[in-house]
C-alpha positions as CSV (number, residue, x, y, z in Angstrom):
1,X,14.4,-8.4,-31.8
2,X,18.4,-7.5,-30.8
3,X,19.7,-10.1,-27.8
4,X,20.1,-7.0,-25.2
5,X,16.2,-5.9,-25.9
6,X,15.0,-9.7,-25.7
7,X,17.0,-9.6,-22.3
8,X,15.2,-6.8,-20.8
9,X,12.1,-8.0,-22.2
10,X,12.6,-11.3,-19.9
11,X,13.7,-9.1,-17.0
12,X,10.5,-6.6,-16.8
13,X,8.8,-10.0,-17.1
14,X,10.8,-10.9,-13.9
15,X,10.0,-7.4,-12.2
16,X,6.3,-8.1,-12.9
17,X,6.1,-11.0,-11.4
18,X,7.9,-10.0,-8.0
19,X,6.0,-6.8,-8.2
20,X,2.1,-9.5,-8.1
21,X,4.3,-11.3,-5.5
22,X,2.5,-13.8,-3.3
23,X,-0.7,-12.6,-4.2
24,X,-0.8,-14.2,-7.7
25,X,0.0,-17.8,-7.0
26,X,3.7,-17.7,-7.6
27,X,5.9,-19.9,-6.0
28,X,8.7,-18.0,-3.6
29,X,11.1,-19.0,-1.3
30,X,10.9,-19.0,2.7
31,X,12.1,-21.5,5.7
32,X,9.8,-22.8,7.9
33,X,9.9,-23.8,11.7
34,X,6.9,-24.7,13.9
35,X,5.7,-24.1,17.7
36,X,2.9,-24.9,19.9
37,X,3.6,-28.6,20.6
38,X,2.6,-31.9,19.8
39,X,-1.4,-31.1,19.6
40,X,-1.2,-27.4,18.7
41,X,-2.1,-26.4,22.0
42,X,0.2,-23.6,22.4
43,X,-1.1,-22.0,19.1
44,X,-4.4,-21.4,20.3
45,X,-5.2,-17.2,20.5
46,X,-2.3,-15.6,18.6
47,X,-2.5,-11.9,16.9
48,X,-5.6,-12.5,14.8
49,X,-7.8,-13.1,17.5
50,X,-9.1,-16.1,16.6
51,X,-9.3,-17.6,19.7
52,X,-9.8,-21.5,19.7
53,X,-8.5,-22.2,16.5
54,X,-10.2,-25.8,16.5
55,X,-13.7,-24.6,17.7
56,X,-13.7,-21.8,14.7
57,X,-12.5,-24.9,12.3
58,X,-8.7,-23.8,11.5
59,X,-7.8,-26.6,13.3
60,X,-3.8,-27.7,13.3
61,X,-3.7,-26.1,9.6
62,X,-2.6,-22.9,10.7
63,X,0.8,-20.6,10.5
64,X,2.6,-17.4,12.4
65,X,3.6,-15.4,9.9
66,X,7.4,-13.1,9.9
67,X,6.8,-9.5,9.7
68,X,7.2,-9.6,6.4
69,X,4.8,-11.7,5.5
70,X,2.5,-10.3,8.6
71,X,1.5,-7.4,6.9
72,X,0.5,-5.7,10.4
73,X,-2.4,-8.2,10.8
74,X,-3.8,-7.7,7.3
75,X,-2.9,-10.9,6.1
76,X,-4.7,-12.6,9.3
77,X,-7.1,-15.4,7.2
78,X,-4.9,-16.0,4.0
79,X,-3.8,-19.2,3.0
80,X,-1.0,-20.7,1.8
81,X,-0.1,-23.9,0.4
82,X,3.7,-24.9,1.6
83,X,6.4,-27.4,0.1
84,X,10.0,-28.4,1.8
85,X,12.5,-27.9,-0.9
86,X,16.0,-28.3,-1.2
87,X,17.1,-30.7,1.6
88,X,16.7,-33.9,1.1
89,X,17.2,-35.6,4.5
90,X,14.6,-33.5,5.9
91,X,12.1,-33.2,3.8
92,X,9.2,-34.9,2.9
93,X,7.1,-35.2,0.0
94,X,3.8,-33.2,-0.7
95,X,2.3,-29.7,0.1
96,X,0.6,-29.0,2.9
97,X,-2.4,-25.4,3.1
98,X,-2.4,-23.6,6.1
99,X,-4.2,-20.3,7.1
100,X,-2.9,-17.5,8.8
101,X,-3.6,-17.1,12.2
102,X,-0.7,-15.3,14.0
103,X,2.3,-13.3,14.4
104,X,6.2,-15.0,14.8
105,X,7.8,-11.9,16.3
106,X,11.1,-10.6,15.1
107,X,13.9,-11.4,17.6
108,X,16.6,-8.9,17.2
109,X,19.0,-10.3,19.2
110,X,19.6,-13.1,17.2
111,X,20.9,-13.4,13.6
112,X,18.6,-14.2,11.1
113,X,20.2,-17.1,10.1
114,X,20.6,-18.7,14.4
115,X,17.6,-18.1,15.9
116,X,16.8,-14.9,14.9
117,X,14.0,-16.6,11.8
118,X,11.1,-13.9,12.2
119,X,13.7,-10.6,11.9
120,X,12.5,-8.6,8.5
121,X,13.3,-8.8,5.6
122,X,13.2,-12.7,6.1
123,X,10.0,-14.5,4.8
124,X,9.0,-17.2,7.6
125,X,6.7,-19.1,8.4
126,X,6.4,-21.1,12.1
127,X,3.6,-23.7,11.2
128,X,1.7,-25.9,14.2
129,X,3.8,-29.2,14.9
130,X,1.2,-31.7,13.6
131,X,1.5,-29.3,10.0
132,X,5.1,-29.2,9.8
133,X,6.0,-33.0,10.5
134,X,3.4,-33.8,7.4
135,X,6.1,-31.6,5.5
136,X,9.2,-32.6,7.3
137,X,11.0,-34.8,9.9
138,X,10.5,-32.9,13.4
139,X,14.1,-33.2,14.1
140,X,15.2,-30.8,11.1
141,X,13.6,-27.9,13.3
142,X,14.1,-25.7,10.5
143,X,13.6,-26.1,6.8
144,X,13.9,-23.8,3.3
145,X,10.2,-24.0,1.8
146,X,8.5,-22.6,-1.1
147,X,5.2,-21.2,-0.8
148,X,2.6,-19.4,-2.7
149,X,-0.7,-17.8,-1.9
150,X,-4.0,-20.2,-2.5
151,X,-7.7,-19.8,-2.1
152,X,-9.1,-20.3,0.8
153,X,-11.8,-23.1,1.1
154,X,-14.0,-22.9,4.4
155,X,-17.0,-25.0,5.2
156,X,-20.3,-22.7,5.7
157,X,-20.7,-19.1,5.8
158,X,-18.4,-16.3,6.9
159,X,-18.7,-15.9,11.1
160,X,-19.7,-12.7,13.1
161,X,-19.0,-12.4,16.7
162,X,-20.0,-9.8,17.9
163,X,-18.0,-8.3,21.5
164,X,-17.5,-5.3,23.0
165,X,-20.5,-2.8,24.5
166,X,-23.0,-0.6,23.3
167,X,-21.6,2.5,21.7
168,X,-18.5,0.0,21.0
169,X,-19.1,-3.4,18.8
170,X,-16.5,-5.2,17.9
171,X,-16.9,-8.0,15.8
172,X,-14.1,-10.9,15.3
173,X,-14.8,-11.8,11.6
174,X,-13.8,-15.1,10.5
175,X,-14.2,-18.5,8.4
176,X,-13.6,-16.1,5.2
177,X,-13.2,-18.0,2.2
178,X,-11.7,-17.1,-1.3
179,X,-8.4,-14.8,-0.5
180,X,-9.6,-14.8,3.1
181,X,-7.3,-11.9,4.6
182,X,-10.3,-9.4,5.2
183,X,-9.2,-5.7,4.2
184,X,-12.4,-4.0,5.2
185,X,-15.6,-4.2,6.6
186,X,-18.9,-2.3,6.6
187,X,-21.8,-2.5,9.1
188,X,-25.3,-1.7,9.1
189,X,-28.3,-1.6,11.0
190,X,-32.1,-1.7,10.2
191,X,-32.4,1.5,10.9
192,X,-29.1,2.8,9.5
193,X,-26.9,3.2,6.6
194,X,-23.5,1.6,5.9
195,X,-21.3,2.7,8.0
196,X,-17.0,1.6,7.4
197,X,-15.4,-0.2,10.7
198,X,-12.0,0.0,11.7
199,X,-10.0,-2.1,12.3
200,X,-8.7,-2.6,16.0
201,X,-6.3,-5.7,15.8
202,X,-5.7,-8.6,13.8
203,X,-9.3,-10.1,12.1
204,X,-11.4,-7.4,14.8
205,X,-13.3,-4.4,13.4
206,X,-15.1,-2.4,15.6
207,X,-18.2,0.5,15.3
208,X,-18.6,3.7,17.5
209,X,-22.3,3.6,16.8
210,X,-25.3,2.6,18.8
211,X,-26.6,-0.8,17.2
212,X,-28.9,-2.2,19.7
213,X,-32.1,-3.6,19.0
214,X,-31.0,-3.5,15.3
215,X,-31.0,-6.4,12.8
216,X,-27.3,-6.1,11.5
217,X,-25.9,-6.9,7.5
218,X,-22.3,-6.6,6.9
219,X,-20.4,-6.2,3.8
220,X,-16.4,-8.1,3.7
221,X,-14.2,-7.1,1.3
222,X,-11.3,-9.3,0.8
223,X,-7.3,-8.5,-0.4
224,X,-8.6,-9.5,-4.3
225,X,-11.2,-6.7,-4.1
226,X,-14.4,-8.9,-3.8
227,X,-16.9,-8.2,-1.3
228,X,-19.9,-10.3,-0.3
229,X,-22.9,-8.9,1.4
230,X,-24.6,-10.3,4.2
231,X,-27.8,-9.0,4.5
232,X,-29.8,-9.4,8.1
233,X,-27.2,-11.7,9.3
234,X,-28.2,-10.9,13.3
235,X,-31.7,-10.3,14.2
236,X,-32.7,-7.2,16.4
237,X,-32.8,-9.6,19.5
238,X,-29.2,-10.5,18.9
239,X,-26.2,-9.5,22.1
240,X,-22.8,-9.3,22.7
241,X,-20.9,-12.5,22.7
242,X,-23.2,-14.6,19.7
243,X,-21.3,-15.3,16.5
244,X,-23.6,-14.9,13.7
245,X,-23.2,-16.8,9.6
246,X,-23.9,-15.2,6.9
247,X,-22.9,-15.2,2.9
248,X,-19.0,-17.1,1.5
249,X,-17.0,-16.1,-1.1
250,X,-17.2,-18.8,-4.5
């Protein structure tokens, strides 16, 4: 093999790997900041629509992603296992896995590198306090990381709520293990067939269809392309505002 072919052979390597990106378990390179206080408080709700993040067991793990990384919402549920690199006063030793649970907003008015840490193209992440300071002293405020995507490990089934009204149900789908960012989602009632929801906003899909009185099954299908099937996960009795378990991902 000639020395100019053996160099392109290392560099379609290097497109290939950019090309899986974060998806594939390869390390990359992102800062990291954090918000919500002390005990997380302030990083309750957020663009997934998770709500109480300690009551639906994400607890203080959790991250707001750039829009990079955000992937309009479709990323809601992935996890990611974090490292401080490259500065050695601030950082500290060990990894830490967090979930995705909300949006860090671009602001334009600031540079990216003063203030401005959310503004694409950058690759950000703004953990919960209690997270960060297991990664780094709390006065660095800011700190160049690597990353790279993990699976998900969740205790119990994957959770249904469902909301909304009849003719409009819209069920908040969380708890996912494996690659955890839910891509789609199919409903169906006993006296139905499998019918695709939409997505409305971060981890919410929603149904046009009149499901009352029906036992309801749904089917997850995660970023990897697995689904799982949940088969009479709400009984006919069920009504808006129960969260329903059903099948995991292994």
């Amino acid at each position: 093999m000639s020395l100019h072919l053996f160099f392109f052979f290392f560099f379609l390597l290097g497109i290939i790997a950019s090309s899986l990106g974060q998806d594939e378990g390869y390390w990359m390179e992102a800062h990291a900041t954090f918000y919500g206080g002390g005990d997380a408080a302030g990083t309750m709700g957020g663009a997934c629509g998770y709500g109480n993040l300690y009551s639906q067991g994400y607890g203080t793990n959790t991250a707001a992603l750039s829009t990079a990384l955000f992937n309009n919402g479709l990323s809601c549920g992935a996890c990611f296992e974090i490292r401080c690199v490259s500065d050695s006063k601030w950082c500290l030793h060990g990894s830490i896995v967090v979930t995705a649970t909300n949006f860090c907003p671009p602001n334009n008015a600031l540079p990216n590198d003063a203030g401005g840490w959310c503004n694409p193209p950058q690759r950000h992440f703004d953990l919960s306090q209690p997270v960060f300071q297991q990664i780094a002293q709390y006065r660095a405020g800011i700190v160049p990381v690597s990353y790279r995507r993990v699976a998900c490990k969740k205790k119990g089934g994957i959770r249904f709520t469902i909301n909304g009204h009849s003719y409009f149900n819209l069920v908040l789908v969380t708890n996912v293990g494996g690659a955890g960012d839910v891509q789609a989602v199919s409903i169906k009632g006993s006296r139905t067939g499998w019918e695709t929801m939409s997505r409305n906003w971060g981890q919410n899909w929603q149904s046009s269809s009149y499901l009352n009185g029906q036992g309801l099954s749904f089917k997850v299908t995660t970023s990897d392309g697995r689904s799982v099937t949940c088969n009479d996960v709400a009984p006919g009795s069920w009504s808006f505002g129960q969260t329903f378990t059903g099948g995991q991902f292994t």
